[in-house]
PDB file of N, CA, C and O in Angstrom:
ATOM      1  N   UNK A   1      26.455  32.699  62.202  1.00  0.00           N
ATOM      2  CA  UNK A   1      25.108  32.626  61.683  1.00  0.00           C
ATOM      3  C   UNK A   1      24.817  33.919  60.934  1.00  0.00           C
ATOM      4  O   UNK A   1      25.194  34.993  61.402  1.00  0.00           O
ATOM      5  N   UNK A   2      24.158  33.842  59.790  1.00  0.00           N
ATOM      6  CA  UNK A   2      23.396  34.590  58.862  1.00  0.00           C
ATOM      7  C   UNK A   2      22.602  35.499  59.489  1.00  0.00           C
ATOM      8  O   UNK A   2      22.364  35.194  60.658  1.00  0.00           O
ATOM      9  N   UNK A   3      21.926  36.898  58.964  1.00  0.00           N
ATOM     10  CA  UNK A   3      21.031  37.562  59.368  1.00  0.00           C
ATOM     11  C   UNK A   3      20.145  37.257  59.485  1.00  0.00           C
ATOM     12  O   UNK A   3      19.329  37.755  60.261  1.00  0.00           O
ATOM     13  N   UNK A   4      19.910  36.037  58.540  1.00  0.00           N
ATOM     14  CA  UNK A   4      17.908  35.432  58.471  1.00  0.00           C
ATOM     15  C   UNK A   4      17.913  34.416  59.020  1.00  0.00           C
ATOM     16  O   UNK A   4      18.639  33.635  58.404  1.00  0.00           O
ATOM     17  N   UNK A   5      17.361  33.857  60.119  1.00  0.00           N
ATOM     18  CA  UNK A   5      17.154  32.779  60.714  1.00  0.00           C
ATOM     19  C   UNK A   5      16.048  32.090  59.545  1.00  0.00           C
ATOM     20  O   UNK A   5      15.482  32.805  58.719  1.00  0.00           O
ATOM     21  N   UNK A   6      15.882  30.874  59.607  1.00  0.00           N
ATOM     22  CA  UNK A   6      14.874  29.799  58.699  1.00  0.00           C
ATOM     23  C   UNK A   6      14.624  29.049  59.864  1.00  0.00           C
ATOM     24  O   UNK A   6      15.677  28.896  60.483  1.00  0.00           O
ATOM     25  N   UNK A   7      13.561  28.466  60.472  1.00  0.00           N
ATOM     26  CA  UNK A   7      12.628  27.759  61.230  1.00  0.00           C
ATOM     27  C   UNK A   7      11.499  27.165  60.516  1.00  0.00           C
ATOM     28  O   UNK A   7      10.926  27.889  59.701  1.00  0.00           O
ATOM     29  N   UNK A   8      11.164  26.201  60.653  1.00  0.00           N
ATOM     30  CA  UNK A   8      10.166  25.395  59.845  1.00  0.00           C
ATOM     31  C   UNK A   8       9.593  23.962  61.075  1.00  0.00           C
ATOM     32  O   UNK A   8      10.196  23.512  62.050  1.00  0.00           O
ATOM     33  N   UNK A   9       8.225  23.574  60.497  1.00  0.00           N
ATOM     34  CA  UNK A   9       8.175  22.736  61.672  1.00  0.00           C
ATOM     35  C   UNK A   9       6.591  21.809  60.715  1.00  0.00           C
ATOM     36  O   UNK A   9       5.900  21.973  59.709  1.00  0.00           O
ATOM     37  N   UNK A  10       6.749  20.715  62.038  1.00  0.00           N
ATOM     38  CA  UNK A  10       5.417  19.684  61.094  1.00  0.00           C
ATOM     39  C   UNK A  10       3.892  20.224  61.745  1.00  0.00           C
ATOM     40  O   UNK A  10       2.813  20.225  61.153  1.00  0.00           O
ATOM     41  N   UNK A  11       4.203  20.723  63.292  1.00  0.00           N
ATOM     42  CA  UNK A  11       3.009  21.106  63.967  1.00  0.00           C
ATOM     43  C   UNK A  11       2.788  22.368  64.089  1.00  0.00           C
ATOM     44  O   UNK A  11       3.740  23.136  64.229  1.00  0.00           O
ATOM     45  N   UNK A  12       1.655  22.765  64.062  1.00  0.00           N
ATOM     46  CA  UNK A  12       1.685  24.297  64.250  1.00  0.00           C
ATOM     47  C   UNK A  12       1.563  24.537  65.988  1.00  0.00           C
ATOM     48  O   UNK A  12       0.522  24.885  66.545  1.00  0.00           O
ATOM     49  N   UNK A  13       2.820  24.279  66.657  1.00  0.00           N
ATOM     50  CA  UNK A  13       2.600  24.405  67.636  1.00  0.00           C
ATOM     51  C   UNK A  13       3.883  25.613  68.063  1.00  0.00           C
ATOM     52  O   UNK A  13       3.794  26.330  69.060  1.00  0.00           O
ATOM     53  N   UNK A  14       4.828  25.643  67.273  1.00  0.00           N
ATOM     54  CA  UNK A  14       6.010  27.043  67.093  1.00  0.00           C
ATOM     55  C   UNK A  14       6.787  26.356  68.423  1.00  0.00           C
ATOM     56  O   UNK A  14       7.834  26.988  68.557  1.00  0.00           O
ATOM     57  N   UNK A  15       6.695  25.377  69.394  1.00  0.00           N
ATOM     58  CA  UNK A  15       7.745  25.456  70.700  1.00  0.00           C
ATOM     59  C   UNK A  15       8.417  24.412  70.342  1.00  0.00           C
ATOM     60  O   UNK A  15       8.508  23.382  71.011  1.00  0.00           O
ATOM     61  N   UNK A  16       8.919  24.611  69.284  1.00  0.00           N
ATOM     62  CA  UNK A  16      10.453  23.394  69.134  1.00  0.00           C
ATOM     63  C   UNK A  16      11.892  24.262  69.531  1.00  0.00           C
ATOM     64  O   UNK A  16      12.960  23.725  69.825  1.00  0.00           O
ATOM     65  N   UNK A  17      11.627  25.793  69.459  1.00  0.00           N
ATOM     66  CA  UNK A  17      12.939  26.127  69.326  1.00  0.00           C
ATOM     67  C   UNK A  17      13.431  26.180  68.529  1.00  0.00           C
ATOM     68  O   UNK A  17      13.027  26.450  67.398  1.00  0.00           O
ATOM     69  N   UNK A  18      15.711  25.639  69.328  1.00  0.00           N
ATOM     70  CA  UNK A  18      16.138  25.891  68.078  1.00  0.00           C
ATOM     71  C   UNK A  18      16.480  24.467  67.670  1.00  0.00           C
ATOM     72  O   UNK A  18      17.575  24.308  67.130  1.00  0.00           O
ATOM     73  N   UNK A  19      15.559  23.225  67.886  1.00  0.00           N
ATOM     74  CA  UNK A  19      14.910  22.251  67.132  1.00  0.00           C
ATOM     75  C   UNK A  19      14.827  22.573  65.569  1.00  0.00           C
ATOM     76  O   UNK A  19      15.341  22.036  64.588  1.00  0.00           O
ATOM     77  N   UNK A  20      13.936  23.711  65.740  1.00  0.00           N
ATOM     78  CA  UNK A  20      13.111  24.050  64.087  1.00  0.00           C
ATOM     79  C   UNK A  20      13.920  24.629  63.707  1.00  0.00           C
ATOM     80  O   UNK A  20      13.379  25.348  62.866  1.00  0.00           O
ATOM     81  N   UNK A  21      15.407  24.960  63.733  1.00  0.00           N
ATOM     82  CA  UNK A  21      15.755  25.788  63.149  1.00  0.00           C
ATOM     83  C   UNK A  21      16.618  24.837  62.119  1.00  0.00           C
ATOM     84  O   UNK A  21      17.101  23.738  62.390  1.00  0.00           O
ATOM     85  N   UNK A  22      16.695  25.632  60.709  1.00  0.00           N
ATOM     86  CA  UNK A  22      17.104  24.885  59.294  1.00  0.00           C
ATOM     87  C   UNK A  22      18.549  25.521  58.679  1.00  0.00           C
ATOM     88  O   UNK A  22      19.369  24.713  58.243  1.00  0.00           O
ATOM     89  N   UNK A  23      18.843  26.875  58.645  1.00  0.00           N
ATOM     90  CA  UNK A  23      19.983  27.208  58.280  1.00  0.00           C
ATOM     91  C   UNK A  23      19.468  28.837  58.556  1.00  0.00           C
ATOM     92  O   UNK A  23      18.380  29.327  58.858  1.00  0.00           O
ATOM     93  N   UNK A  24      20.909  29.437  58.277  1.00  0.00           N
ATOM     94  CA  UNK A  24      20.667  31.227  57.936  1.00  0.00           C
ATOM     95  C   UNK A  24      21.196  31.318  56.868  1.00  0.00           C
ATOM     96  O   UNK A  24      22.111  30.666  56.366  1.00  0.00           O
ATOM     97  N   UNK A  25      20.374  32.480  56.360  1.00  0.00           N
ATOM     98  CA  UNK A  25      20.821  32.975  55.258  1.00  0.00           C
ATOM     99  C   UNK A  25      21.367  34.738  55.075  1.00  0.00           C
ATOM    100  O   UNK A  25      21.335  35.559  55.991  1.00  0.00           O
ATOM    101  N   UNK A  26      21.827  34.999  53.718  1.00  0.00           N
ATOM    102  CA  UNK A  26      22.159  36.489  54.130  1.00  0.00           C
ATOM    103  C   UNK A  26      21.555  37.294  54.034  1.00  0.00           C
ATOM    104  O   UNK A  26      21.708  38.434  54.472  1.00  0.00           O
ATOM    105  N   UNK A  27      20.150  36.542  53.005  1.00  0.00           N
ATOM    106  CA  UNK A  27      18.986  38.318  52.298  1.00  0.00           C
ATOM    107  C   UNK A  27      17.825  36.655  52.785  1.00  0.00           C
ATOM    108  O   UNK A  27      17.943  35.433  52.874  1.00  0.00           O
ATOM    109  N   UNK A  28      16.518  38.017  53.011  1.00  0.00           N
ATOM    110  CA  UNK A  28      15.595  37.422  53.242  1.00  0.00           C
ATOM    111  C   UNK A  28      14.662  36.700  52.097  1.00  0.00           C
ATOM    112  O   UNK A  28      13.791  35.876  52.376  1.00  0.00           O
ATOM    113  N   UNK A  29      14.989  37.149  50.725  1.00  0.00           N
ATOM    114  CA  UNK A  29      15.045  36.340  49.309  1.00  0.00           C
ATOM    115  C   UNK A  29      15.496  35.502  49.061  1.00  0.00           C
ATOM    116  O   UNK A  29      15.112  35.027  47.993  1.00  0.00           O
ATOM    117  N   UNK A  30      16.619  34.705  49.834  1.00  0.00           N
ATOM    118  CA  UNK A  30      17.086  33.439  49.751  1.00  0.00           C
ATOM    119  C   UNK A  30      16.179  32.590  50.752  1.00  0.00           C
ATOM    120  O   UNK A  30      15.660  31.501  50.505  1.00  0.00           O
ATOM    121  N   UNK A  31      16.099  33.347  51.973  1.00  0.00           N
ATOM    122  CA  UNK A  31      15.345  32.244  52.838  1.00  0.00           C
ATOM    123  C   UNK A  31      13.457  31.931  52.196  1.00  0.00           C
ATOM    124  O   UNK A  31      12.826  30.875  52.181  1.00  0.00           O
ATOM    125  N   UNK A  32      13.105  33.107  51.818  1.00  0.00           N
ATOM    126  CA  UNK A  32      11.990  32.506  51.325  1.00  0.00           C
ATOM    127  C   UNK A  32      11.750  31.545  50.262  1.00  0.00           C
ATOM    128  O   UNK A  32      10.785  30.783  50.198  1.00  0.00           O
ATOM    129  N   UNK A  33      12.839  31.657  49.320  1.00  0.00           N
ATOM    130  CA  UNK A  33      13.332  30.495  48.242  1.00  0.00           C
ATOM    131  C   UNK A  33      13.232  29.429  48.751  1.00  0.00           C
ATOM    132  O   UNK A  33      12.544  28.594  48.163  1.00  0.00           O
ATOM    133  N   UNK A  34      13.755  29.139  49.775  1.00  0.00           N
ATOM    134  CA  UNK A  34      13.982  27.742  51.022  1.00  0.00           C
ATOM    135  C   UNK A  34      13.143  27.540  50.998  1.00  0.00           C
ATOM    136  O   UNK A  34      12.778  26.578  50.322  1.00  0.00           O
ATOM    137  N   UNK A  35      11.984  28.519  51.920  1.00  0.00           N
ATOM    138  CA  UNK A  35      10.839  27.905  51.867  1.00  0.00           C
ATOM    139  C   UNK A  35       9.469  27.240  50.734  1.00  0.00           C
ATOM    140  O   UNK A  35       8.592  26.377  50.746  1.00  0.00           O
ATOM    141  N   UNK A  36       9.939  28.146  49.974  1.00  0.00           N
ATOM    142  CA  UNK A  36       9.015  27.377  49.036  1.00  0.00           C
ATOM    143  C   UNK A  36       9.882  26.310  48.516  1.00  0.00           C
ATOM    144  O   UNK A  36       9.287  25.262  48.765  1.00  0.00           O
ATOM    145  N   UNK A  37      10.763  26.103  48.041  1.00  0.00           N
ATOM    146  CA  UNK A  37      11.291  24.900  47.983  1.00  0.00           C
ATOM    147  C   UNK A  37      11.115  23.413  48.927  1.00  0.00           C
ATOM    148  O   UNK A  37      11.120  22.243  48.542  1.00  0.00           O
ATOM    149  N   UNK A  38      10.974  23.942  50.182  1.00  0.00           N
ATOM    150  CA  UNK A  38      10.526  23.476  51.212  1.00  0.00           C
ATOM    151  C   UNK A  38       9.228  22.576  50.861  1.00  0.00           C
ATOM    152  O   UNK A  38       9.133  21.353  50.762  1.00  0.00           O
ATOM    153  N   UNK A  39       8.025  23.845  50.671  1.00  0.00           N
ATOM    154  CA  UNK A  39       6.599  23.378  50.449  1.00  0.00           C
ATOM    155  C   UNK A  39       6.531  22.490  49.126  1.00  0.00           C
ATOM    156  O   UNK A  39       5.506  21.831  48.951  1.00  0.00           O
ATOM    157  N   UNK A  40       7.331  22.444  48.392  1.00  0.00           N
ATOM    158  CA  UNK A  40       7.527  21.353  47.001  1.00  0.00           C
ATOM    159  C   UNK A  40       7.785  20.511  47.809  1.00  0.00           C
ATOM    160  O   UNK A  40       6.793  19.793  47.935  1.00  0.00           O
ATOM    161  N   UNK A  41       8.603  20.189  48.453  1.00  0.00           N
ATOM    162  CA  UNK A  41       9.299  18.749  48.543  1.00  0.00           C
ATOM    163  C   UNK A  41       8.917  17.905  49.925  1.00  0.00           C
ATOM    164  O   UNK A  41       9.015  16.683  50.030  1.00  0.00           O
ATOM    165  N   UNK A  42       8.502  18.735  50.873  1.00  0.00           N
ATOM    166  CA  UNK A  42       8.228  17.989  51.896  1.00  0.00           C
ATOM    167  C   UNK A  42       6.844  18.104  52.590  1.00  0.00           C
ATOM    168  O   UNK A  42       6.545  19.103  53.245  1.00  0.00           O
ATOM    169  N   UNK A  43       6.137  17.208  52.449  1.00  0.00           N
ATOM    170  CA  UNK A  43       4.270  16.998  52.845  1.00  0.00           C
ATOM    171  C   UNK A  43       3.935  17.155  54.324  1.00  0.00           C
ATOM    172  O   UNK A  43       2.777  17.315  54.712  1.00  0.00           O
ATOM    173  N   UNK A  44       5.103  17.097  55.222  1.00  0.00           N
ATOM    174  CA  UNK A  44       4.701  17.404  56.348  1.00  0.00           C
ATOM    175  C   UNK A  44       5.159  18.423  57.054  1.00  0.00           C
ATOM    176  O   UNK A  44       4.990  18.343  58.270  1.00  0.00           O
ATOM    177  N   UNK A  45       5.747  19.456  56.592  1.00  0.00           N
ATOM    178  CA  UNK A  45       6.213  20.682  57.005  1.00  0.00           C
ATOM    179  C   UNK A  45       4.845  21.846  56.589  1.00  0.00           C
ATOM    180  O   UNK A  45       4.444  22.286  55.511  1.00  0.00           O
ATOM    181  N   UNK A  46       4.522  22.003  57.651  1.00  0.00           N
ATOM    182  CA  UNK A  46       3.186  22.867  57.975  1.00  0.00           C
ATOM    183  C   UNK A  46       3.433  24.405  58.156  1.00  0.00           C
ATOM    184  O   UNK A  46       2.737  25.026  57.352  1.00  0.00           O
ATOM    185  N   UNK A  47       4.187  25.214  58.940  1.00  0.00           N
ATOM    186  CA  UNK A  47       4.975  26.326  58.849  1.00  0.00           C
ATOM    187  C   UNK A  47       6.255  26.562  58.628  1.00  0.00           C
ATOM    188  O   UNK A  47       7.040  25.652  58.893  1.00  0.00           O
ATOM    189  N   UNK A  48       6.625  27.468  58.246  1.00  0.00           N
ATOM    190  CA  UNK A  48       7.758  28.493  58.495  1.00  0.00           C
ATOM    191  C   UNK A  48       7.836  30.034  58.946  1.00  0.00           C
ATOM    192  O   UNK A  48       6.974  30.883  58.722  1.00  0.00           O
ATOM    193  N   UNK A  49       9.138  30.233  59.680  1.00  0.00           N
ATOM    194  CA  UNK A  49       8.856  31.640  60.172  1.00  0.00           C
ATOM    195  C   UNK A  49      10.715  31.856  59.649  1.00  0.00           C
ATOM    196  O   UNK A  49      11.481  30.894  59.702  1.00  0.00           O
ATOM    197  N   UNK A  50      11.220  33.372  59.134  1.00  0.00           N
ATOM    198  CA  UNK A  50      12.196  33.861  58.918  1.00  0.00           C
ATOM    199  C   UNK A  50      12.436  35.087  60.102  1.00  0.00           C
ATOM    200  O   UNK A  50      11.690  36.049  60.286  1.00  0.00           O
ATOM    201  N   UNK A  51      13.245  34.880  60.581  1.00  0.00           N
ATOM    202  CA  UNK A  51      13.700  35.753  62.042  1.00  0.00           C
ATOM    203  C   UNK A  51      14.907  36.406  61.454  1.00  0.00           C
ATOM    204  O   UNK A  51      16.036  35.942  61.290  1.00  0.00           O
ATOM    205  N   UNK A  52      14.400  37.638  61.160  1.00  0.00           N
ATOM    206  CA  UNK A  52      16.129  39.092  61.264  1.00  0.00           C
ATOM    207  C   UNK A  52      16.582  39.172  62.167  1.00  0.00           C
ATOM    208  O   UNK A  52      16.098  40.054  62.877  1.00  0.00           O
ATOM    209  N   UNK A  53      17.259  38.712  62.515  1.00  0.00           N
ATOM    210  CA  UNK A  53      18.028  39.250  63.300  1.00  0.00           C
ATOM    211  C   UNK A  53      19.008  40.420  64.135  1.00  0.00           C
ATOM    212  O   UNK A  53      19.641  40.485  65.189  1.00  0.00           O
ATOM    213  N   UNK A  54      18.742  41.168  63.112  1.00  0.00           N
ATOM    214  CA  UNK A  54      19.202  42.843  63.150  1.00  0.00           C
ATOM    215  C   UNK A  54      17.831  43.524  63.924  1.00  0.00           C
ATOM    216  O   UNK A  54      17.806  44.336  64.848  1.00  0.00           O
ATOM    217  N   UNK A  55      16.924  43.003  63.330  1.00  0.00           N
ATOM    218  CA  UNK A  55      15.612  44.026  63.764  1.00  0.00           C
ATOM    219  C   UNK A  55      14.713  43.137  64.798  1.00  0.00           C
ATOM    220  O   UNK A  55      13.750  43.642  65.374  1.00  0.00           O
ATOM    221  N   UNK A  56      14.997  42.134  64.941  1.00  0.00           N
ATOM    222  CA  UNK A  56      14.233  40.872  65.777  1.00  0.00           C
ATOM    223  C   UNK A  56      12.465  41.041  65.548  1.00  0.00           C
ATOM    224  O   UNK A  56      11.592  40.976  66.413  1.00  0.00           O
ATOM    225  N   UNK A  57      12.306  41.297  63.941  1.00  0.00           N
ATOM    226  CA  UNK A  57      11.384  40.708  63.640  1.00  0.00           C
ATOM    227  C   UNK A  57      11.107  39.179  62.746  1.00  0.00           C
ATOM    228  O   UNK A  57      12.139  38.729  62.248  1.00  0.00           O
ATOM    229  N   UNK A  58      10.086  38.521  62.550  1.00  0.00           N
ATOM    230  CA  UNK A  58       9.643  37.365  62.083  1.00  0.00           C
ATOM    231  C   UNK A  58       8.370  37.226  61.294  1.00  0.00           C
ATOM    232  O   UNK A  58       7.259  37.487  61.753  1.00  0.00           O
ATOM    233  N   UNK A  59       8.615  36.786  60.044  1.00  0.00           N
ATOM    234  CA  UNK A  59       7.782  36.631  59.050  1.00  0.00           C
ATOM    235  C   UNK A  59       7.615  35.563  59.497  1.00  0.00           C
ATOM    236  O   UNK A  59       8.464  34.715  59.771  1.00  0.00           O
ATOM    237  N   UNK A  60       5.889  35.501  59.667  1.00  0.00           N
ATOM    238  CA  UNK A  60       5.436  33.645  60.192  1.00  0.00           C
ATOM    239  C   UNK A  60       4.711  33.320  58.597  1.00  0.00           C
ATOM    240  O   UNK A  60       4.197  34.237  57.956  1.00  0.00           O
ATOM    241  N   UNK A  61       4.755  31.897  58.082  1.00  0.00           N
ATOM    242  CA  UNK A  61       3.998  31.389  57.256  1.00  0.00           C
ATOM    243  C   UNK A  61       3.073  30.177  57.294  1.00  0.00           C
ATOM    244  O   UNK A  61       3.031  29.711  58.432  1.00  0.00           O
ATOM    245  N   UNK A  62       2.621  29.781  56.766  1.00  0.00           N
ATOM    246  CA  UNK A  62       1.492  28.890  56.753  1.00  0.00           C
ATOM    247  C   UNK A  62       1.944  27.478  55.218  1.00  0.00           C
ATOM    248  O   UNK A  62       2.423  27.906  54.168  1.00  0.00           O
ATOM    249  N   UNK A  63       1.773  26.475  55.339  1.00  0.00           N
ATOM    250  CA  UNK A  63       2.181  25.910  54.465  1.00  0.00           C
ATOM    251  C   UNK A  63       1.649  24.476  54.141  1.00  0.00           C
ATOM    252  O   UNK A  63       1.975  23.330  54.450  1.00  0.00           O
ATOM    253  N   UNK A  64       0.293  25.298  53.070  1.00  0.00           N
ATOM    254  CA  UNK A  64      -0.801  24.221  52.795  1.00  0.00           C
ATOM    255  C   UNK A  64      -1.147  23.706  50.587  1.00  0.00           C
ATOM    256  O   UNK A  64      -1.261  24.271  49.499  1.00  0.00           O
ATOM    257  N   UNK A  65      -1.152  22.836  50.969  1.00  0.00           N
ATOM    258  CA  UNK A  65      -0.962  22.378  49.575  1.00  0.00           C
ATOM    259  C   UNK A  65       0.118  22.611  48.544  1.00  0.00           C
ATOM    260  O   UNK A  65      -0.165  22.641  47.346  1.00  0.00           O
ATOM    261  N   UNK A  66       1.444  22.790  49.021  1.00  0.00           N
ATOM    262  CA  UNK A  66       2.475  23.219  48.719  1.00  0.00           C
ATOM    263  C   UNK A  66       2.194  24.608  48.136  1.00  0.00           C
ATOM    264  O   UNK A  66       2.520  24.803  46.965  1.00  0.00           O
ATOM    265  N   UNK A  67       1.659  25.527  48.794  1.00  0.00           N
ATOM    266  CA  UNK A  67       1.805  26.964  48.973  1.00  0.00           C
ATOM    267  C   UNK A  67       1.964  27.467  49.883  1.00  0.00           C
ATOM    268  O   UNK A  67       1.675  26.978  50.975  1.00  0.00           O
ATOM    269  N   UNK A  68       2.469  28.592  49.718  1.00  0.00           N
ATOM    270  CA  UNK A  68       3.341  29.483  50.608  1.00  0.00           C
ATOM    271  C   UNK A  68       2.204  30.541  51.108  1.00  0.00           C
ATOM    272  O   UNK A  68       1.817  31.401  50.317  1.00  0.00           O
ATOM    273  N   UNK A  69       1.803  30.487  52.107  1.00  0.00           N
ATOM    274  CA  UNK A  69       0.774  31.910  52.693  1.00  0.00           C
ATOM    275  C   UNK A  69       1.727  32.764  53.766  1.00  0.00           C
ATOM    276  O   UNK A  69       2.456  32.482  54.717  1.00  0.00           O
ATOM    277  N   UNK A  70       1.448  33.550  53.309  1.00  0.00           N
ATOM    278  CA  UNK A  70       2.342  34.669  55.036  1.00  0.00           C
ATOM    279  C   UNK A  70       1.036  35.267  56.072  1.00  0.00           C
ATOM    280  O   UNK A  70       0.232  36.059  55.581  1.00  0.00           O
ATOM    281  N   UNK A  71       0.930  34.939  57.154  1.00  0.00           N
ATOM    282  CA  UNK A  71       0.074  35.078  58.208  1.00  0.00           C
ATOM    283  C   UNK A  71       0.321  36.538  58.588  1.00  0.00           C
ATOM    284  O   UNK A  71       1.380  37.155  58.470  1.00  0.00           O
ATOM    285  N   UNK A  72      -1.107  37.077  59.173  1.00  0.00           N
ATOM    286  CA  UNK A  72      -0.989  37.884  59.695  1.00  0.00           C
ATOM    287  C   UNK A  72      -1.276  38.310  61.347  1.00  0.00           C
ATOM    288  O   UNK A  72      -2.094  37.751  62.078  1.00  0.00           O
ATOM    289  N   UNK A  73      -0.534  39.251  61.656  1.00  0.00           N
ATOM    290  CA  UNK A  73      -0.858  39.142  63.087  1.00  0.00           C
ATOM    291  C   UNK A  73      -1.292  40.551  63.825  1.00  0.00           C
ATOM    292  O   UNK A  73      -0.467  41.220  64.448  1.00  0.00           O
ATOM    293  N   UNK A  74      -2.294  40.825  63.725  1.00  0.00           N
ATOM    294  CA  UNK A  74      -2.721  41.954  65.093  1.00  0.00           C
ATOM    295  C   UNK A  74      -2.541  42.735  63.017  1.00  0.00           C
ATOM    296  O   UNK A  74      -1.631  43.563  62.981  1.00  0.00           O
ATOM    297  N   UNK A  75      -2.988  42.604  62.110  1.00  0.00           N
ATOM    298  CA  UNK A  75      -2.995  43.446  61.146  1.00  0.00           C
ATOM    299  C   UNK A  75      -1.987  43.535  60.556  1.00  0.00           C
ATOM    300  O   UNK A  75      -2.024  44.262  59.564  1.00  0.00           O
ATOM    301  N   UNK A  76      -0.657  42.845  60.898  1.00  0.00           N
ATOM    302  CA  UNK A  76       0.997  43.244  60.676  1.00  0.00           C
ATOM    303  C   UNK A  76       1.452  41.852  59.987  1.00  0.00           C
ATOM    304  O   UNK A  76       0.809  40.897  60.424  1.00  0.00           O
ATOM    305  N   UNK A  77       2.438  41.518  58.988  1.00  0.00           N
ATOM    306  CA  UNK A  77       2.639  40.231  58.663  1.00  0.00           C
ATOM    307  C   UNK A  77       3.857  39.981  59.573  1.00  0.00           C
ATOM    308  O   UNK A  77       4.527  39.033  59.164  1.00  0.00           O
ATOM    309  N   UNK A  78       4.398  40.639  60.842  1.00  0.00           N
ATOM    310  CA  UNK A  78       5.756  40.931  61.346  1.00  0.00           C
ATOM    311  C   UNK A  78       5.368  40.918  62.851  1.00  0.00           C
ATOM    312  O   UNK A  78       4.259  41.435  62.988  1.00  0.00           O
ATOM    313  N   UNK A  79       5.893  40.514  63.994  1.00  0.00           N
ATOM    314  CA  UNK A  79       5.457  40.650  65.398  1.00  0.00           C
ATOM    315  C   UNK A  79       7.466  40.161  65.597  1.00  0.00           C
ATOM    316  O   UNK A  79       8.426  39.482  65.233  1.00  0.00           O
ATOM    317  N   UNK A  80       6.830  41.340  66.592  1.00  0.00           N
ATOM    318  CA  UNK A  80       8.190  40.918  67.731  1.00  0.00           C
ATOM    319  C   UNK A  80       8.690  39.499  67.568  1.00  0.00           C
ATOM    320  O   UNK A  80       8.133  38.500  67.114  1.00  0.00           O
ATOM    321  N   UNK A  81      10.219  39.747  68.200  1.00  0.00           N
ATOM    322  CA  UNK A  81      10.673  38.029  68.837  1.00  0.00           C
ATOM    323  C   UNK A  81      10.196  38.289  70.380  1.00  0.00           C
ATOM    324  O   UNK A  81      10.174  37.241  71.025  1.00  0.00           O
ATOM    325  N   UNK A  82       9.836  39.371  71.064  1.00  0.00           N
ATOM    326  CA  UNK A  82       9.576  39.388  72.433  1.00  0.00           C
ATOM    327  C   UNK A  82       8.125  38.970  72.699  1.00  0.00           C
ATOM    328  O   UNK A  82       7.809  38.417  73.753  1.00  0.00           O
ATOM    329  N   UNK A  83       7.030  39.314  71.478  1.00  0.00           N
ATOM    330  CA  UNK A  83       6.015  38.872  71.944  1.00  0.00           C
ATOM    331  C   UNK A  83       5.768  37.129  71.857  1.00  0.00           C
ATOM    332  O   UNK A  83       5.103  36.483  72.666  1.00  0.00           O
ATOM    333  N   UNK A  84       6.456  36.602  70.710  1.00  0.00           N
ATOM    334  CA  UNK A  84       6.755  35.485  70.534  1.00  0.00           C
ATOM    335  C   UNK A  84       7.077  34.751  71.706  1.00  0.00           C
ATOM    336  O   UNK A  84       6.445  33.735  71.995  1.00  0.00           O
ATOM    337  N   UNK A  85       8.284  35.309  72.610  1.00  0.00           N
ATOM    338  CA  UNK A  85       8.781  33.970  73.488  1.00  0.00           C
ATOM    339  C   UNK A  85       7.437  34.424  74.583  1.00  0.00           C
ATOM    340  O   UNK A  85       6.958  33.571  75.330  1.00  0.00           O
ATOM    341  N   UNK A  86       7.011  35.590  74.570  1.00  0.00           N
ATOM    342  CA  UNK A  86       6.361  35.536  75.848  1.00  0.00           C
ATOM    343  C   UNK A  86       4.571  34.382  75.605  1.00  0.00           C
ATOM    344  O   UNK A  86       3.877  33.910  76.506  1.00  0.00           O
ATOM    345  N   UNK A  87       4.432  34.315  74.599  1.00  0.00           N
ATOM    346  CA  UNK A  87       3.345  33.469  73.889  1.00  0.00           C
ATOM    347  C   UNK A  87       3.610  32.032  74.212  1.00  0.00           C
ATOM    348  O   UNK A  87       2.768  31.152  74.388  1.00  0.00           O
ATOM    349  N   UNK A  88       5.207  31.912  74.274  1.00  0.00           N
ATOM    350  CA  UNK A  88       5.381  30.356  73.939  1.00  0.00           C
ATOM    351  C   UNK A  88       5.964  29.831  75.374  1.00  0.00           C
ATOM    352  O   UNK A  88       5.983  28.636  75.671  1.00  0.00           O
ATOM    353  N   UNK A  89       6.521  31.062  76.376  1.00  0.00           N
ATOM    354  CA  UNK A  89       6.555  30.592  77.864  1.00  0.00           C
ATOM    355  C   UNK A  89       5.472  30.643  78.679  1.00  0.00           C
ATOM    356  O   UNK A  89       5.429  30.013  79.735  1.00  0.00           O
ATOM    357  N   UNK A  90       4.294  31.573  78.152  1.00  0.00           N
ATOM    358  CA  UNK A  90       2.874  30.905  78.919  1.00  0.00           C
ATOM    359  C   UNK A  90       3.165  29.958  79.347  1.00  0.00           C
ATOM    360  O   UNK A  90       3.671  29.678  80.433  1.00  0.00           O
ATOM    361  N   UNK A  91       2.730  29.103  78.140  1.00  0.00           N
ATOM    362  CA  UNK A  91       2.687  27.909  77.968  1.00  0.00           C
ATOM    363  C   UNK A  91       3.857  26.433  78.074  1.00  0.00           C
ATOM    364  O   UNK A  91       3.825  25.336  77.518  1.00  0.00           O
ATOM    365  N   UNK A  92       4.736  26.999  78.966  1.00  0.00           N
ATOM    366  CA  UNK A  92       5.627  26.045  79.190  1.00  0.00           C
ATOM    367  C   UNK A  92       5.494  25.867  80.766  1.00  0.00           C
ATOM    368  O   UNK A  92       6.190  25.039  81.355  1.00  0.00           O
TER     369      UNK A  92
END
């Protein structure tokens, strides 16, 4: 696997895993390509998030009217993968 994880999903609910996961890539300029390519072609894909893997951060996005928004979190467009799983095992 690639440095950039690609995850994408129909609900904004982020606990599919590695369900949501779509391919890796090697620069994080290819995976965002994906994604907007993504938001062209498919009407029910609602987010995406790109996970480094070197640094175990994650660009989360938003994906409304076939545009691409990047979310922000706590002021940062970037949050942990640790605060992430601990968000999403609350809730399991």
């Amino acid at each position: 696997m690639e440095r950039y994880a690609l995850l994408t999903g129909t609900y904004n609910l982020l606990m599919g895993g590695i369900k949501d996961f779509k391919r890796s890539f090697h620069n994080e300029e290819d995976a965002y390509k994906e994604i907007e390519q993504i938001a062209n072609t498919d009407p029910f894909t609602q987010w995406a998030q790109i996970f480094d893997k070197k640094t175990d951060k994650v660009r989360i996005f938003s994906i409304i009217d076939k545009k691409v928004i990047e979310r922000k979190t706590n002021g940062y467009a970037e949050q942990s993968a640790e605060s992430m799983v601990k968000a999403v095992t609350k809730f399991s």
